[in-house]
N, C-alpha and C positions, 0 to 999 in steps of 0.2 A: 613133528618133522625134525629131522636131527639137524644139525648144527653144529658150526665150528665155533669153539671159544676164539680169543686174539692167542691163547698160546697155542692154539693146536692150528694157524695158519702161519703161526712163527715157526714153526717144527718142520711145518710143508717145506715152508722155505728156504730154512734153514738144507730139506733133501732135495730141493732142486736146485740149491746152490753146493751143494755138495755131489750131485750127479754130472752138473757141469765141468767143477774143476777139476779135471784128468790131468790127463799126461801134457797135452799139448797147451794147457790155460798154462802151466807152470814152465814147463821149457822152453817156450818163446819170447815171451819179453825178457829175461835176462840177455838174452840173445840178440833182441834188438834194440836195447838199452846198451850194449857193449859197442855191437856194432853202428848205428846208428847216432852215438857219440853228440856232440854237440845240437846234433837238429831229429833229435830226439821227441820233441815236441811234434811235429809235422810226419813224424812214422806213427807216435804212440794215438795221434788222432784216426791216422790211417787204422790201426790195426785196433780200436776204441768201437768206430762206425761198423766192421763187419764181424769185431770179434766180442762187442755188447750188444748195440744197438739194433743190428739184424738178429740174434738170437733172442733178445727181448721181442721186438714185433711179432713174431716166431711163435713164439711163448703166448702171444696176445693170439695170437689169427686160431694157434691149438686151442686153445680155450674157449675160442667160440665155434671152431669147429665139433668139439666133445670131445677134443682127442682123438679125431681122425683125420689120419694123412689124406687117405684120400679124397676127400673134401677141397683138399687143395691142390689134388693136383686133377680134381674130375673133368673141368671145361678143356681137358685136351683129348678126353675120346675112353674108350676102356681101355682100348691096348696100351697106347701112349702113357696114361695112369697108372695104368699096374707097373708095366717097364719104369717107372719115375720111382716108383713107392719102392719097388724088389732094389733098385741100384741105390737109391737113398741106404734101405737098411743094411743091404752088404757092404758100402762105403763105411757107415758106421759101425756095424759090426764086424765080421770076423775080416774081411778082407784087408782093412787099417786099423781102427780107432781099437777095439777091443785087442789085436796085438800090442798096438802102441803102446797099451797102458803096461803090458806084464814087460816089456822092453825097458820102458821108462822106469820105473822101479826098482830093475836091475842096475842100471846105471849108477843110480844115485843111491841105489844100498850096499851093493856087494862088490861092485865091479872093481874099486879103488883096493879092494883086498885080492886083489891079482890072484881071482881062483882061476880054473882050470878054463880046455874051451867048451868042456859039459857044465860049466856054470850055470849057462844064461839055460841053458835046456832042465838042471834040475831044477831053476828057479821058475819058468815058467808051468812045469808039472804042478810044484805044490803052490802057486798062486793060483792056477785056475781050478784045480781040487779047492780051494776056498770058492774063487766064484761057484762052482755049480753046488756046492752044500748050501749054500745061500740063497742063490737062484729059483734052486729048487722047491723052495715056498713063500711065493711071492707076497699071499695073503700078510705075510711077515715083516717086508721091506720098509713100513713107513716106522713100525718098533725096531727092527734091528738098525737100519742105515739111518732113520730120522732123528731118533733119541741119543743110540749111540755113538755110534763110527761119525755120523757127522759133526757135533760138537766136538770131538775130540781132532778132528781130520780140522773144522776154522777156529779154533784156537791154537794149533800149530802153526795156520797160516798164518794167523792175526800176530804171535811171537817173530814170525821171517820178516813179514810183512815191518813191522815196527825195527828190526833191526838192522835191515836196510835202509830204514829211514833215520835212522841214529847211529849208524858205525859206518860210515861210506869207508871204502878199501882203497881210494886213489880218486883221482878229480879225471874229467869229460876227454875222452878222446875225437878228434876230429875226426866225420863219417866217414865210415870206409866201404868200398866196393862200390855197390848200386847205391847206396845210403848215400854219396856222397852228390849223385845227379836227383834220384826220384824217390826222395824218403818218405812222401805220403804213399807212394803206391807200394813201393816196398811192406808197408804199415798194414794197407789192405792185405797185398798176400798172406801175407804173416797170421791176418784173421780170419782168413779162409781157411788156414791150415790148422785153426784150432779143429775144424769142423762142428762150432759150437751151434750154427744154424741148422744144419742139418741133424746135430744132437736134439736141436730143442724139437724138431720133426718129431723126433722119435721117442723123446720125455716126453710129449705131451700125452702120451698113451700111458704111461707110467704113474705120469701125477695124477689124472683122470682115475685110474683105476683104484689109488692109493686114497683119492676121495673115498669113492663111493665104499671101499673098504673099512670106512666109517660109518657107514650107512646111510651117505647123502646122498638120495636120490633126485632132488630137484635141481633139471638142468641148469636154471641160473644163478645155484649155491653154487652148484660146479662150474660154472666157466668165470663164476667172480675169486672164489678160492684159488683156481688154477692160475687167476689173473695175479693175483696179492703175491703169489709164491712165483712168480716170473719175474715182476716188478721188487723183489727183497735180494733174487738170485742176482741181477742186475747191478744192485748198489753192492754186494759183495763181490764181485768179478770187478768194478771199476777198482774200489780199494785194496783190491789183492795186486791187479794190475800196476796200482800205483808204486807200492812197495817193488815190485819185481823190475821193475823200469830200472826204478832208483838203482834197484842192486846189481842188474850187471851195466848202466851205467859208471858209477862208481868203482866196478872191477879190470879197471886197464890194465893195471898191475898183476895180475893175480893171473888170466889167460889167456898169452898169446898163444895163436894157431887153434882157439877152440871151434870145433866143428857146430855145434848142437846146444843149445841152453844148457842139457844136462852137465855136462863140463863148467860150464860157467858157474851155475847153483852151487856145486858140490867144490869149486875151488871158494868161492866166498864162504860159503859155512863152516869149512874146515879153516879157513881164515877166522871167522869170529870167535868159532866155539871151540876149536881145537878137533881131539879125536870123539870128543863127547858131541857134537858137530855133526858128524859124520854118521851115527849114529841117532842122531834126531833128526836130520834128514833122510834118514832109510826108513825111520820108523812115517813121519810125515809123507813120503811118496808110495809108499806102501798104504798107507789107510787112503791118501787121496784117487791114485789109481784103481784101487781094490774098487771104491765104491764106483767109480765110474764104470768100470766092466761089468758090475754086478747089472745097473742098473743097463746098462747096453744090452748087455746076454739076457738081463729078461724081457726088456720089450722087443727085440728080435724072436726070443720064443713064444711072444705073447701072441706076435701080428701075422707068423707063418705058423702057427697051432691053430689059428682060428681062419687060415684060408686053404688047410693042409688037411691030410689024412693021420697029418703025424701027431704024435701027442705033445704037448709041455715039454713034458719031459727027455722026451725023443731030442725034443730040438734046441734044448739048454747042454746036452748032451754032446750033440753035433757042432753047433758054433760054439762053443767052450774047446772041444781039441780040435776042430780048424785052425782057431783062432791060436792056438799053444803051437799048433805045428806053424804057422806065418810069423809067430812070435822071434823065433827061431832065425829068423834072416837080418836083424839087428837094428836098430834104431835108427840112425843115417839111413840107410838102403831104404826102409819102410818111408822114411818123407820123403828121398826122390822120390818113391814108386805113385807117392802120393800125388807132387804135384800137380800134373797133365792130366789127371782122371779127374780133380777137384775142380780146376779150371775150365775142363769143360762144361761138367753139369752143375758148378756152385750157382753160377749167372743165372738160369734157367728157373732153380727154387727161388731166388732172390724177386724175376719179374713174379712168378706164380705167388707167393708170399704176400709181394705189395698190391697184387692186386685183388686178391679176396677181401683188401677190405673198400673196392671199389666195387665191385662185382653187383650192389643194387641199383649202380648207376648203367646197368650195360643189361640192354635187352638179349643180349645174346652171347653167353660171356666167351662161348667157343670162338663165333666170328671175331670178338675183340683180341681176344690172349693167344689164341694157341698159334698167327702169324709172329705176335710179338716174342713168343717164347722161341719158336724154331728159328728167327733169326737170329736172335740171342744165343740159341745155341750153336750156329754156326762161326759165329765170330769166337765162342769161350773154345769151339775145334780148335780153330785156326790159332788161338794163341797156346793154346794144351800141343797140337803138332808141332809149331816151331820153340816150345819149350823142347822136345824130344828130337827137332833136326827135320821136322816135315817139311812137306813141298814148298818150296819157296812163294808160288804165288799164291800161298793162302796167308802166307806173313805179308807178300804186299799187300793184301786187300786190307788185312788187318794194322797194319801200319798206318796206311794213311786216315786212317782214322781219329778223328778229335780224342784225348785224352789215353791213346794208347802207351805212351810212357808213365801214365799213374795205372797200368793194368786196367781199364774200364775202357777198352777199343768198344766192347758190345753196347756202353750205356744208352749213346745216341741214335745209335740204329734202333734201339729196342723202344726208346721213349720218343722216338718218329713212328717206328711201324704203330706201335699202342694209341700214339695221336690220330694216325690215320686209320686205324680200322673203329676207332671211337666212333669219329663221323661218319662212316659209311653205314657202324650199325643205326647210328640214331637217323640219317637219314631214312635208310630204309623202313625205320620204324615208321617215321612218317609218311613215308610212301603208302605202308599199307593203312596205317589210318584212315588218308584220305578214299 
């Protein structure tokens, strides 16, 4: 039976910690290290719980699922299921995350050289011509992105990372905007917008398969391997995270009026390093986002190849210039479009998530979750509509709700309705006993 040595589940981990850190692990905390100023502590917690903690669980529930989504999202019916699975992976792939990354990369390599406004258009051509040559053999990904691109891609971080924590550019600004009333909830949005939860969805199909492309076929090698390489991915996002705090913390100085993290990084680097600087952070966001898209665009071809008529290939083809022509509408524009779409269905994988790993206490996991989940999505509506200017009385329903100024108006309706339909499954379990 084959087997993993301890360096060939440091490798895993080393590619799911490298699958992780994209475009949005890197250009948010500097961002809310700036903004968030002094109470920086009580955002960095906020955005720790949804932008570790829930991706880790994630990472834990894939693992025992085999790397299927749908496992997690089954006890809400087949339609409901597939509708969860199909918006999960277009949220991920081409519709945001896989733009985001060839946008983010522009920024912080090319942009400051004030090219043309076909810039961002020729950049994103020959970035996703790298994705789909890569893509396109998957069997390949744990030697190409595990060995290479990824040690190269965390020891750039682990250089930012450390010089952040030794060159601060300026001392703490006092929190600005929302940072200054609701810096934990602030914290959470910020870790929803990684989309790392939802990434780990869709890794978990990635890492699964990057197993068994070792030849380990016994499921509970695989779901402990998947485990080890979740839990490594984990402690390097907290430590990356910590450094990136630190550094747009420290940059008061250096960006007023910045919009977007990416602004923030790329004034601090050219701060440290000079134009050599500038230059090692193109080269750094370019290998960090490269991998992330790689790894995107393949398990998006992996999971509609095998419920399609289309082939692999076909569909590494298709979401790669999607995703290059969405690429195209700019970094900013791409996280408004994001927010109201994440808020409403992030809550939904959150309850479905926490609860798979209750689901042997529930005789009937449908009766229990799918009231707690559709309530829960009703309330992540109503705060997704009145981010965009919707009806008003779906903001007051949603207002008067416990903890609606930390963003979690859904928590207590969803951990009522989950309390109550508990008891009524187990009662009736008893009912029919007797």
């Amino acid at each position: 039976m084959t087997t993993f040595r301890v360096r060939d589940i440091f490798i895993l981990g080393f590619l799911n910690f490298a699958l992780f850190v994209g475009a949005g692990n890197i250009i948010f905390p500097p961002l809310i290290g700036l903004q968030a100023g002094t109470s920086i502590w009580y955002a960095a917690t906020g955005f720790l719980i949804t932008g570790v903690g829930l991706p880790v669980l994630t990472a834990i529930a894939m693992a025992k699922a085999g790397g299927s989504l749908s496992a997690i999202t089954s006890p809400t019916g087949r339609l409901c299921s597939l509708a969860l699975t199909v918006t999960c992976y277009l949220c991920i792939g081409p519709i945001f995350a896989i733009p985001r990354t060839a946008t983010v990369s522009y920024e912080l390599a090319l942009q400051h050289y004030h090219l043309s406004k076909s810039g961002l258009a020729l950049w994103s051509v020959l970035f996703f011509s790298l994705v789909i040559l890569v893509s396109l053999y998957p069997g390949r990904l744990l030697d190409t992105v595990g060995k290479f691109l990824s040690p190269l891609k965390i020891i750039a971080l682990l250089v930012l990372t450390f010089t952040a924590i030794l060159v601060p550019a300026g001392v703490p600004m006092p929190p600005q905007g929302l940072y200054a009333t609701s810096p934990f909830s602030q914290g959470i949005t910020n870790g929803y917008l990684t989309m790392d939860t939802l990434a780990a969805l869709v890794f978990g199909l990635v890492i699964v398969r990057a197993i068994q492309s070792r030849g380990v076929t016994s499921p509970g090698l695989i779901t402990r391997y998947a485990l080890y390489s979740g839990l490594i991915a984990g402690v390097g996002l907290v430590v990356v995270y910590a450094g990136l705090f630190r550094l747009g913390l420290s940059s008061s100085g250096l960006t007023e009026g910045a919009t977007n993290g990416a602004q923030v990084l790329s004034a601090y680097v050219h701060y440290s390093y000079g134009p050599a600087g500038d230059l090692f952070l193109g080269v750094l966001m370019t290998l960090a986002c490269l991998v992330t898209a790689i790894g995107l665009t393949s398990a998006c071809g992996a999971w509609f190849s095998d419920r399609t008529r289309f082939s692999y290939r076909t569909c590494i083809w298709f979401f790669s210039i999607a995703s290059m022509l969405i690429s195209n509408i700019g970094l900013t524009q791409l996280i408004a479009l994001s927010v109201p779409i994440l808020t409403a269905i992030y809550p939904v994988f959150i309850v479905l998530i926490l609860t798979f790993f209750l689901r042997s206490s529930f005789r009937s996991a449908t009766l229990v979750i799918v009231p707690a989940a559709f309530v829960t999505f009703l309330f992540g509506l109503a705060d997704a509509l009145n981010a965009v200017g919707g009806p008003l009385w779906l903001n007051a329903l949603s207002s008067r709700m416990p903890l609606h100024g930390q963003g979690l108006a859904w928590l207590l309706p969803a951990a009522g309705t989950l309390s109550l339909t508990f008891v009524i499954d187990h009662i009736r379990y008893k009912q029919q006993a007797c």
